[in-house]
C-alpha positions, 0 to 999 in steps of 0.5 A: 500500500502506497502512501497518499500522494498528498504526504508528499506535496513539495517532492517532485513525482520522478523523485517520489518514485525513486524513493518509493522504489528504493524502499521496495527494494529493502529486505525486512531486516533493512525497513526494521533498521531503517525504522530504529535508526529513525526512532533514534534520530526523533530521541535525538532530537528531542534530547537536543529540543529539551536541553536547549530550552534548559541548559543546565539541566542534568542528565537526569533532568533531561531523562524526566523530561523528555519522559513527560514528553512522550509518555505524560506526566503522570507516567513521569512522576510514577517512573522518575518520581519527578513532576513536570508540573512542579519543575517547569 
């Protein structure tokens, strides 16, 4: 199933195309790579995001709160016992 063409308004077709088929050429082994090399970059990311709006942030901090990010403050506070709430 191909995605909606619409998801790729700004990418010329020849080169949509040339992508799509890249892709199709993968094995499963290399899409599942592709897709944890991704996941890690969106974690990087976010890391980055998170210590330029609080440079002195420890590595714990950081580790809280990108845990409120992606899992919610309550998840935060029963892992990290830290309230994103309580420390804005």
């Amino acid at each position: 199933m191909a995605a909606p063409a619409e998801w790729f308004g700004d990418t010329d077709p020849q080169t949509l195309e040339l992508y799509v088929e890249l892709h199709r050429k993968l094995t499963q082994g290399e899409r599942l790579t592709r897709v944890f090399e991704l996941c890690d970059f969106q974690r990087s990311l976010q890391v980055a995001n998170v210590r330029a709006m609080y440079p002195e942030a420890t590595d714990h901090e950081v580790r809280c709160r990108l845990a409120a990010r992606l899992y919610g403050r309550e998840l935060a506070i029963k892992a990290y016992g830290w309230d994103p709430e309580v420390h804005p």
